[in-house]
PARORO-556350 format. One record per atom (N, C-alpha, C): residue in one letter; x, y, z. Coordinates in steps of 0.1 Angstrom, whole numbers, padded with zeros to 4 digits, always signed. Example, Ala and Ser with C-alpha at 12.3 -4.5 7.8 and 13.67 -1.06 7.14 Angstrom:
2
a+0132-0057+0078 a+0123-0045+0078 a+0132-0033+0078 s+0128-0022+0071 s+0137-0011+0071 s+0129+0000+0079 
***
This chain:
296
x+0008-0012+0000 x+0000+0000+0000 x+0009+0012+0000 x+0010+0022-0014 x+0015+0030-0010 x+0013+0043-0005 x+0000+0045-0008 x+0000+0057+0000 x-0016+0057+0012 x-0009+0052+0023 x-0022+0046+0039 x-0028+0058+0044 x-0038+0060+0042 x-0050+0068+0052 x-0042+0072+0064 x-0041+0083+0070 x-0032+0083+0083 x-0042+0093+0092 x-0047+0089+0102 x-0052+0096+0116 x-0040+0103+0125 x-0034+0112+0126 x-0029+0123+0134 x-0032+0122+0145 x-0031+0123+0159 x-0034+0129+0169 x-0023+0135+0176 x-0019+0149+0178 x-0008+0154+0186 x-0002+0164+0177 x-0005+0177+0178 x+0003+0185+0165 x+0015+0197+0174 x+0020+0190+0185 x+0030+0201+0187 x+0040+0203+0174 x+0051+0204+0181 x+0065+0204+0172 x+0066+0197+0163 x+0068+0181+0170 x+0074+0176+0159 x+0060+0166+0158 x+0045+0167+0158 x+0034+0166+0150 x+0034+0171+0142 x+0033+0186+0142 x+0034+0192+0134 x+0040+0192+0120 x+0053+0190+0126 x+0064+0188+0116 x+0058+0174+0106 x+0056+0163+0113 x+0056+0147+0104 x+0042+0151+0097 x+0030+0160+0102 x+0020+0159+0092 x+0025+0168+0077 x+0032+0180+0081 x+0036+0183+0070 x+0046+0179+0057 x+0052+0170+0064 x+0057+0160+0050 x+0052+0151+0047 x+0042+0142+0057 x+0031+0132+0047 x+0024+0140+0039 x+0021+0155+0042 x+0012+0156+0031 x+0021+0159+0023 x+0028+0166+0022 x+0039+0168+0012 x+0043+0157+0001 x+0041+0147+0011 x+0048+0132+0000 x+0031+0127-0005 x+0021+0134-0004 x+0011+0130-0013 x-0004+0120+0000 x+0003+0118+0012 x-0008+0107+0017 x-0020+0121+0022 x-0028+0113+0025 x-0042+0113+0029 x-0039+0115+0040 x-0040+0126+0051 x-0039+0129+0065 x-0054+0134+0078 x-0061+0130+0082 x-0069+0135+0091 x-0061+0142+0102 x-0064+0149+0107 x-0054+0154+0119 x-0064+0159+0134 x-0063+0153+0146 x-0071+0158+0157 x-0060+0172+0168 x-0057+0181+0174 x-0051+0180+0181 x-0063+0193+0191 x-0060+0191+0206 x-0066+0196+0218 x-0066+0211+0211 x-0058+0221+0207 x-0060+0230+0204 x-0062+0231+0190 x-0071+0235+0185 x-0081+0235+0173 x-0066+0243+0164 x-0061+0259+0171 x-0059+0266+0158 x-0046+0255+0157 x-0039+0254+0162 x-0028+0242+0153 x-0034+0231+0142 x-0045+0225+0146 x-0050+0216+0132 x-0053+0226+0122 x-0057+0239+0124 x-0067+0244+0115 x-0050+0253+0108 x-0039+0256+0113 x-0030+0256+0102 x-0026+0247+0090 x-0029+0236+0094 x-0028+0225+0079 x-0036+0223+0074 x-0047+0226+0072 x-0059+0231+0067 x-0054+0230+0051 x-0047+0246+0053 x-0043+0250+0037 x-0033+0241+0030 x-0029+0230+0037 x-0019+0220+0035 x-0027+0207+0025 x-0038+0206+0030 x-0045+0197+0029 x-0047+0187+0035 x-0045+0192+0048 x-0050+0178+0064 x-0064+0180+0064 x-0074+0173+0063 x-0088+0169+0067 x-0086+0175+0084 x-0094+0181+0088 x-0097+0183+0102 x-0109+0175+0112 x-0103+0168+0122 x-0115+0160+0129 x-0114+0167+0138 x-0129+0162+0144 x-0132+0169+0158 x-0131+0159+0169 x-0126+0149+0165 x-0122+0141+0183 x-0111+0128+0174 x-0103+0124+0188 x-0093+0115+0180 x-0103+0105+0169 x-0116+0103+0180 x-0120+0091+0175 x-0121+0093+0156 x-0127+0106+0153 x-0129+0109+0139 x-0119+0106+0134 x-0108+0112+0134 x-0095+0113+0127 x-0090+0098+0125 x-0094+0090+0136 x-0089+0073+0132 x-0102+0064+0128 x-0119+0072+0124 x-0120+0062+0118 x-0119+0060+0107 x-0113+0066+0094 x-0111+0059+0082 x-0099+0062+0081 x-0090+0058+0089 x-0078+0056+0085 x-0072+0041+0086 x-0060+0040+0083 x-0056+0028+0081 x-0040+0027+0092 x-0033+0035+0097 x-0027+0041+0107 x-0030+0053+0108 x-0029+0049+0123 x-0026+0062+0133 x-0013+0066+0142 x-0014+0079+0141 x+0001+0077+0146 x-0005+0089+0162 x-0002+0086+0169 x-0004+0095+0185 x+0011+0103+0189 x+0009+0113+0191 x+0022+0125+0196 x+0021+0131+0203 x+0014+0130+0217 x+0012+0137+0226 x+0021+0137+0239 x+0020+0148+0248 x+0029+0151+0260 x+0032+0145+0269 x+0025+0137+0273 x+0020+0125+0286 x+0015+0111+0285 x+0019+0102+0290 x+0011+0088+0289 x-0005+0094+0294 x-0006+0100+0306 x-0019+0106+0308 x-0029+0108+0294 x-0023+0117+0288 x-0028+0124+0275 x-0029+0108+0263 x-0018+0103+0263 x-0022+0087+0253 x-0032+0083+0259 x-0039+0077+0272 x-0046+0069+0276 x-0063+0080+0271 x-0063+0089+0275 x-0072+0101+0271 x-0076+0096+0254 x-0063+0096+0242 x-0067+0099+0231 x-0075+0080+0231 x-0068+0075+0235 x-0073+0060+0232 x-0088+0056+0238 x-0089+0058+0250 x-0101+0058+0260 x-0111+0066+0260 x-0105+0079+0257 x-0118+0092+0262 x-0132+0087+0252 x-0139+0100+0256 x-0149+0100+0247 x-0145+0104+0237 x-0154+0095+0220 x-0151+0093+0211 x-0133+0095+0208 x-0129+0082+0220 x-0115+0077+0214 x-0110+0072+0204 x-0100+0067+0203 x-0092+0058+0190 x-0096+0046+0192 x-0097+0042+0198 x-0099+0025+0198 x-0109+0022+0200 x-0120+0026+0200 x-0134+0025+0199 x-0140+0032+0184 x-0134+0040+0178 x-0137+0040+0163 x-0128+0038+0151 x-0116+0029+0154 x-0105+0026+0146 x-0113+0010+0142 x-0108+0013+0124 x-0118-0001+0122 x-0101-0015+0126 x-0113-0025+0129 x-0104-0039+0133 x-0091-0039+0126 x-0085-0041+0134 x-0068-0041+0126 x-0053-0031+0124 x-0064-0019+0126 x-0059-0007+0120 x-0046-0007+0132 x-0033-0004+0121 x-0020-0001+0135 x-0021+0010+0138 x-0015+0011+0150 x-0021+0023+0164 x-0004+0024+0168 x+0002+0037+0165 x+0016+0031+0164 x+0015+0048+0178 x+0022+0046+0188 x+0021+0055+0196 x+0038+0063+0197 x+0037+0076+0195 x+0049+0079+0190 x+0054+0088+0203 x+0046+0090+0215 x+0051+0097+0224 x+0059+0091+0233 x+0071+0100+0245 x+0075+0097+0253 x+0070+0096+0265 x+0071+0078+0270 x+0063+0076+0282 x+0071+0066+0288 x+0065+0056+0301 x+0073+0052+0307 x+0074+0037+0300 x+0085+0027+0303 x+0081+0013+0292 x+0069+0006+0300 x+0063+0008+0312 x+0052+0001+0319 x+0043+0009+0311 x+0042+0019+0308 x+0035+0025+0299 x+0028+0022+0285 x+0040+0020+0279 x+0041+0017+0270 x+0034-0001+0265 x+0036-0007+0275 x+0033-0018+0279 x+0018-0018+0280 x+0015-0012+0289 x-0003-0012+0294 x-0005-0002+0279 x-0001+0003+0271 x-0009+0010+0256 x-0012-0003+0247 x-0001-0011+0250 x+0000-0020+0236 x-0014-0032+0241 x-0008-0034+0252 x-0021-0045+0260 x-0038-0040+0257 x-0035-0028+0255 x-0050-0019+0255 x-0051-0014+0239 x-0046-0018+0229 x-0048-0015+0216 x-0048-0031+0213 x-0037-0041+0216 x-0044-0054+0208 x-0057-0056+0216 x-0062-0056+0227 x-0074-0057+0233 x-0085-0054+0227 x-0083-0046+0222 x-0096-0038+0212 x-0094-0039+0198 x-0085-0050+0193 x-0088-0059+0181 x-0077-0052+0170 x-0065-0041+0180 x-0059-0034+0166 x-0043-0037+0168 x-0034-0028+0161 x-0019-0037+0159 x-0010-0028+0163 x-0005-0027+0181 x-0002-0016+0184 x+0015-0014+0180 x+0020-0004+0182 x+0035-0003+0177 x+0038+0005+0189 x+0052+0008+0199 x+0059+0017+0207 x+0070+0021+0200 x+0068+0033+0192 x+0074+0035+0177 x+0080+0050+0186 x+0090+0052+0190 x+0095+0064+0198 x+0105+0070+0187 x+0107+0079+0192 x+0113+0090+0177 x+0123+0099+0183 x+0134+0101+0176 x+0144+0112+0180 x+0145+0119+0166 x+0146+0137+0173 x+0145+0142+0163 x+0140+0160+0170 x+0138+0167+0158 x+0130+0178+0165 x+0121+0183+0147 x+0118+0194+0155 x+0106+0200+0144 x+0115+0199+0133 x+0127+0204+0129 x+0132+0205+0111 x+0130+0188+0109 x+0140+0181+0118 x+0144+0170+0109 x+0126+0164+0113 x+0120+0164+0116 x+0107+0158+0107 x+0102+0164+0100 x+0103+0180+0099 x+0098+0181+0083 x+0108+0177+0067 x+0118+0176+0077 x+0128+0174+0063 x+0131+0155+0066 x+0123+0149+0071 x+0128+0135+0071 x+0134+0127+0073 x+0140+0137+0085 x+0155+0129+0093 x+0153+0125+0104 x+0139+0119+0107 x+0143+0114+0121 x+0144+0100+0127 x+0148+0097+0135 x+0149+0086+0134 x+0140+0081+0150 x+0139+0064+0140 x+0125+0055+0150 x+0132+0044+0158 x+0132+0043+0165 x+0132+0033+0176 x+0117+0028+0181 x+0119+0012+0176 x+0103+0006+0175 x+0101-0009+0183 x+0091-0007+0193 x+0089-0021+0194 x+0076-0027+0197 x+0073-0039+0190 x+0062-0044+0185 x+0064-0056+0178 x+0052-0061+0171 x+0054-0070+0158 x+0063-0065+0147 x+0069-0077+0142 x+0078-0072+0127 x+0070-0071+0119 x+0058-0076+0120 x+0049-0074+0105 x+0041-0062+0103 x+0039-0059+0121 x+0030-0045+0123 x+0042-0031+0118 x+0053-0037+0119 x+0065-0028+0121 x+0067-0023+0102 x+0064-0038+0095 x+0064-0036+0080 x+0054-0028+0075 x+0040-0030+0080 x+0026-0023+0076 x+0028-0011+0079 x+0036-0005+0086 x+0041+0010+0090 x+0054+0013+0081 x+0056+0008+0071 x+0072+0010+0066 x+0065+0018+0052 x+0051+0023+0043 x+0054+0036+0041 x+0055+0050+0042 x+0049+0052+0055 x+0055+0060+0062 x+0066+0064+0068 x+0073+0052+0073 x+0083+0054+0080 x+0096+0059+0071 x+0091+0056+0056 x+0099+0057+0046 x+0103+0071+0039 x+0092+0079+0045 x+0091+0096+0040 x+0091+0098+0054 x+0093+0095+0069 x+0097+0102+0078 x+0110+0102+0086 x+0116+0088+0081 x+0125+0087+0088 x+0139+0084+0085 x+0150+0084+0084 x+0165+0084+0081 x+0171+0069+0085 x+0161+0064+0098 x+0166+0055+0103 x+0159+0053+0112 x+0152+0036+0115 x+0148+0029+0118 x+0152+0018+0128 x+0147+0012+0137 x+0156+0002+0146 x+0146-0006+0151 x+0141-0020+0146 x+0131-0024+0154 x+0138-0034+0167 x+0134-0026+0174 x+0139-0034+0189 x+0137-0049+0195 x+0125-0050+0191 x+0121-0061+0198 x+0105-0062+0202 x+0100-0065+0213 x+0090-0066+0223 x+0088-0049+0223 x+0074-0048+0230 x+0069-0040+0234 x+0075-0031+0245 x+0074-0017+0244 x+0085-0014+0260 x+0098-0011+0254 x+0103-0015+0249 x+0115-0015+0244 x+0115-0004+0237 x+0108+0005+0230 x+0115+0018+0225 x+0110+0024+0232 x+0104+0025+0244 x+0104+0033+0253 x+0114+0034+0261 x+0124+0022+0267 x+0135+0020+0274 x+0145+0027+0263 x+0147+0028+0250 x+0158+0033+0240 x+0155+0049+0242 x+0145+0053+0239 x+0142+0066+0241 x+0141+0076+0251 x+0138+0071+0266 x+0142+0070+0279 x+0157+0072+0278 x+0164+0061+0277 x+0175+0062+0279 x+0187+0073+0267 x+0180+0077+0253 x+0189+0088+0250 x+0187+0100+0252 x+0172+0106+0258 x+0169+0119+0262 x+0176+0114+0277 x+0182+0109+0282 x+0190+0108+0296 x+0203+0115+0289 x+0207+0116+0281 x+0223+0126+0274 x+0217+0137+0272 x+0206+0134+0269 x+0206+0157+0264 x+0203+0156+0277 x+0194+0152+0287 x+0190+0165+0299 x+0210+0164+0305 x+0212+0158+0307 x+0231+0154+0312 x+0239+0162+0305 x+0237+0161+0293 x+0249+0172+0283 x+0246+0188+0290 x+0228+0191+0288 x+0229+0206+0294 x+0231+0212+0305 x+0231+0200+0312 x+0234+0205+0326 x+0247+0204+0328 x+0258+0197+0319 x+0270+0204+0318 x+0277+0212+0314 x+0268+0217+0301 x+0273+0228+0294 x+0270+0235+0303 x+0258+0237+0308 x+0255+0250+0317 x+0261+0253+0328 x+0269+0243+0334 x+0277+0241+0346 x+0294+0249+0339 x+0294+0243+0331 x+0310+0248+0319 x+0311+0263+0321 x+0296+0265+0314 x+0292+0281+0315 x+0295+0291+0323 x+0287+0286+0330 x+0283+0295+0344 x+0297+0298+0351 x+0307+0283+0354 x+0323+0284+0358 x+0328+0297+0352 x+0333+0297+0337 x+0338+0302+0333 x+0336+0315+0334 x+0323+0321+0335 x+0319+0333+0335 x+0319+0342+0352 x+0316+0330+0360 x+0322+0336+0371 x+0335+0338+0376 x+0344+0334+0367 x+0364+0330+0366 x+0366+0342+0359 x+0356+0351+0352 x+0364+0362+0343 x+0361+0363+0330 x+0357+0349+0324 x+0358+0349+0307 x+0348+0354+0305 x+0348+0359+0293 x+0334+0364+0286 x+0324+0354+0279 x+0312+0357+0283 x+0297+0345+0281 x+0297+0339+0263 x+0300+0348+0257 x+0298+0349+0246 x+0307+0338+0238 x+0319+0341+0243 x+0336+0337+0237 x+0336+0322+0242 x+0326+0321+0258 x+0334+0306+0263 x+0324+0293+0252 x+0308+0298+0249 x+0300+0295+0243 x+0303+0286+0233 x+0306+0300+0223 x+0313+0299+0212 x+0324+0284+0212 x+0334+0291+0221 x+0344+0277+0226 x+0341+0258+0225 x+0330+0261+0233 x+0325+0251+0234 x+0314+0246+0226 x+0311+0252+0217 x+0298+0247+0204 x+0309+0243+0195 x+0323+0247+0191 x+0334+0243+0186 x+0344+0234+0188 x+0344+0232+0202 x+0351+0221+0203 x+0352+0205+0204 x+0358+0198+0204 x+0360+0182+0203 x+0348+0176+0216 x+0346+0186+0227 x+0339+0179+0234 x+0322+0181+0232 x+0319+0186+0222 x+0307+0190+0220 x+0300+0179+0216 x+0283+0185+0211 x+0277+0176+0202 x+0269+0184+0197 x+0260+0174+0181 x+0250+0184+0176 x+0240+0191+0182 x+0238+0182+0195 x+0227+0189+0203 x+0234+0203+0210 x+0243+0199+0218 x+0253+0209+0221 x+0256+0224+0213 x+0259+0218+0201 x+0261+0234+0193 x+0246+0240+0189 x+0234+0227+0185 x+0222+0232+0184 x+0212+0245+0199 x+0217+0239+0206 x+0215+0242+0219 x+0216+0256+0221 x+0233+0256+0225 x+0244+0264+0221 x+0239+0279+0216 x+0234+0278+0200 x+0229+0289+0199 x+0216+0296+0205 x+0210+0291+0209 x+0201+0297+0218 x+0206+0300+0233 x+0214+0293+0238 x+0221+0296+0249 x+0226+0313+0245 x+0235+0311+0239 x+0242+0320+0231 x+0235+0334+0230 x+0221+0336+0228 x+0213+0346+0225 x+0203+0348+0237 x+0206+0338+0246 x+0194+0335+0255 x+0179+0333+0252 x+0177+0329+0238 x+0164+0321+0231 x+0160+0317+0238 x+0153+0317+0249 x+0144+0302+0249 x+0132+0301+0248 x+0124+0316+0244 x+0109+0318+0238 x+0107+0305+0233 x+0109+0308+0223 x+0109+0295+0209 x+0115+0282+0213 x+0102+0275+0222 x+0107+0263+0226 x+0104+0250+0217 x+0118+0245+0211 x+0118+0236+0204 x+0114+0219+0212 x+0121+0223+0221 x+0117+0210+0235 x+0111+0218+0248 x+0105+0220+0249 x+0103+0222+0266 x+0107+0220+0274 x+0112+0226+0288 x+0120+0220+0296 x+0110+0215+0304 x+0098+0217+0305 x+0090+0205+0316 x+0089+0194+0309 x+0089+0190+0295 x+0090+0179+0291 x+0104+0171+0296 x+0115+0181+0293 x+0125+0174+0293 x+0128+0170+0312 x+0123+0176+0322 x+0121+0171+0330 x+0115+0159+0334 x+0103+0158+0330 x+0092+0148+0328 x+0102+0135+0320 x+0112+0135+0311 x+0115+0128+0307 x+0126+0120+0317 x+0133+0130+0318 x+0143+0126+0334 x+0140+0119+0345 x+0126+0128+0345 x+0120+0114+0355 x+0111+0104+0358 x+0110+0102+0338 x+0106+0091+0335 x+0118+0081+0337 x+0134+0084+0330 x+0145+0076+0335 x+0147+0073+0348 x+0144+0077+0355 x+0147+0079+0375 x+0136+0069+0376 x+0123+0067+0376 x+0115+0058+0376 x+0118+0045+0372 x+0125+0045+0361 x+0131+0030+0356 x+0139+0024+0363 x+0148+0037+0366 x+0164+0034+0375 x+0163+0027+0387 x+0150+0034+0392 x+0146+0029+0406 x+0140+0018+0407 x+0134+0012+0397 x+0124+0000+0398 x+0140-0014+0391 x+0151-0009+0389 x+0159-0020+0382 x+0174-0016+0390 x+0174-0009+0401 x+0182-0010+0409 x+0194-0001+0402 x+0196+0007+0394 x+0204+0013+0388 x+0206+0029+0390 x+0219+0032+0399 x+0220+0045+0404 x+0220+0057+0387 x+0218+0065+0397 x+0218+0076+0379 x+0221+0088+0381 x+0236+0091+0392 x+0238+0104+0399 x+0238+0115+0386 x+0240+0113+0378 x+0241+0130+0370 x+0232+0129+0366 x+0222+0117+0364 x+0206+0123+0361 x+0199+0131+0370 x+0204+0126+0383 x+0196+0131+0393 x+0201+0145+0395 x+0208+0153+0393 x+0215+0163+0394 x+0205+0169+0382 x+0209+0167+0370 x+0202+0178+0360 x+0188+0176+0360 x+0179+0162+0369 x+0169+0166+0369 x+0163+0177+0381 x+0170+0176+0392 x+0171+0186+0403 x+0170+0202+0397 x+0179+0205+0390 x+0181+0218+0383 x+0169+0219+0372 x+0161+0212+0367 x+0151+0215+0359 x+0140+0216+0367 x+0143+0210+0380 x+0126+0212+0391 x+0128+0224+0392 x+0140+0230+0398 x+0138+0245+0402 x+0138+0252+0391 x+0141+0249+0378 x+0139+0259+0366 x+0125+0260+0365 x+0115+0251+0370 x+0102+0246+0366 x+0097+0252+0374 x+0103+0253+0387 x+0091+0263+0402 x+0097+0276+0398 x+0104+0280+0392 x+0105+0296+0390 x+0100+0300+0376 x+0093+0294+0370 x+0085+0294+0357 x+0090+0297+0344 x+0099+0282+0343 x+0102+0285+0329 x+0100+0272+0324 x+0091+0265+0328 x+0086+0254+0319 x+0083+0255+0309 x+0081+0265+0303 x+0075+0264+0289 x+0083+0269+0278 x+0095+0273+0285 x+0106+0277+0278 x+0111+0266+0274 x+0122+0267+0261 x+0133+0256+0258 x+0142+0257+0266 x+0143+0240+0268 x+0151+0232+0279 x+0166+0236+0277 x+0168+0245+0271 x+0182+0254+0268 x+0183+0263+0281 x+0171+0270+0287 x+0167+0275+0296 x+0172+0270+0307 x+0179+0260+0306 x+0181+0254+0323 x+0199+0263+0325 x+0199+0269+0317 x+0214+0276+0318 x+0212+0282+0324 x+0204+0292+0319 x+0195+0308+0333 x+0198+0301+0350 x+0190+0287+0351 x+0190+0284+0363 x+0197+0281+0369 x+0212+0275+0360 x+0225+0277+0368 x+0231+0289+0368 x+0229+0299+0360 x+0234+0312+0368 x+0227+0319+0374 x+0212+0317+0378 x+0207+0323+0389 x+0209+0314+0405 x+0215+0303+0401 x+0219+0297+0412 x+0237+0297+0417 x+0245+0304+0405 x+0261+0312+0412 x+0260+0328+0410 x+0246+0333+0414 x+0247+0349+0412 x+0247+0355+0402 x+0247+0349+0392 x+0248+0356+0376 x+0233+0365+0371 x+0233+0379+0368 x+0223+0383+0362 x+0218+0378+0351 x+0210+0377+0348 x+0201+0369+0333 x+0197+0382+0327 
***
């Protein structure tokens, strides 16, 4: 099948971003999301607009879910006029958000239950590289449910990994948003040092978006650090919290200490009670220099 009916539900960032290259690559898209004016931008794109998940997945053939919270997945699947009460028999139910792998677990249990072919299809990536088709999936499920999903996956993704069992790209995905919240809480630590030692904010930045110890996230970051961006939040830092302590949940149930997780998640709670959750998780720099005296 090459071009599958696709039900939407979740149009932040990088919703956003994946509806506008399926339609771009020609598929048929319904799209649901909580706040109307985000669907009603794709509109002129040619996304069909539903008015509850359940619309948007019943004549589709996948769905793909991108929302903030396991809370929020159980909502699109369950609520009134959910997905799995008007998705016809069969249809794959491929859930793309970050949640816990018990999570993840109790979605899949609760989608084959209701007669459909669930996937824990977790994604790395941000808003460009899903509209330009670089992101990459970490998947676990059936191999066949994993093929029935392969053309899509084909116009969204760079790279593919099917894991295994269910849970399992939740544990993958878990465990690499554990480097970005860790990397920024050292850059910002780098930062903050240097700047109270004398150097200038600008130059040590700079330094460090260039050098051998960096990364893409790092220099991507970087420039927003750099400008102090963090309106335009590409990740949120209460997500990226929430993700932290989605890992710390794991850690704790499999006996596995996680001291620098627990550190950068520490510094994103207080970034989060002085209100900047809604800012990008670049933002957690402010909160190490309002925690060595530095004006912001």
């Amino acid at each position: 099948m090459d071009r599958q009916r696709i039900g939407f539900v979740g149009l932040g960032v990088m919703g956003s971003g994946m509806v506008r290259r399926l339609l771009a690559a020609g598929f048929e898209v319904a799209v649901f999301n909580r706040s109307a004016d985000k669907a009603a931008e794709l509109a002129p794109l040619g996304a069909r607009l539903a008015a509850s998940p359940g619309e948007a997945a019943a004549s589709s053939d996948v769905v793909l879910i991108s929302v903030a919270t396991a809370d929020a997945v159980r909502a699109v699947l369950t609520g009134d006029d959910g997905v799995l009460a008007a998705a016809a028999p069969g249809t794959v139910i491929a859930d793309l958000s970050t949640v816990s792998p018990d999570a993840a677990r109790e979605f899949a249990t609760m989608i084959a239950g209701a007669g459909h072919r669930p996937l824990d299809a977790r994604v790395l990536g941000n808003g460009r590289h899903a509209e330009q088709g670089e992101l990459r999936f970490m998947i676990g499920g059936e191999a066949t449910d994993v093929d029935a999903l392969k053309p899509v996956l084909d116009v969204l993704a760079k790279d593919v990994v099917h894991l295994g069992g269910h849970g399992l790209g939740a544990v993958a995905k878990v465990a690499l948003n554990m480097l970005m919240g860790v990397q920024l809480q050292a850059m910002s630590e780098a930062v903050v040092l240097g700047v109270r030692a004398g150097l200038n904010r600008e130059q040590l930045i700079e330094m460090i978006v260039a050098s051998g110890y960096s990364s893409p996230m790092m220099r991507f970051k970087g420039q927003a650090m750099l400008r102090r961006d963090y309106q335009r939040a590409d990740f949120r830092l209460s997500l990226m919290r929430k993700d932290l302590m989605l890992a710390m949940t794991e850690a704790q149930r499999l006996a596995v200490p996680l001291p620098a997780v627990t550190a950068a998640y520490e510094m994103l709670t207080a970034a989060l009670n002085d209100g900047s959750g809604e800012l990008d998780c670049a933002a957690v720099l402010g909160q190490v220099e309002k925690a060595a005296g530095i004006q912001r």
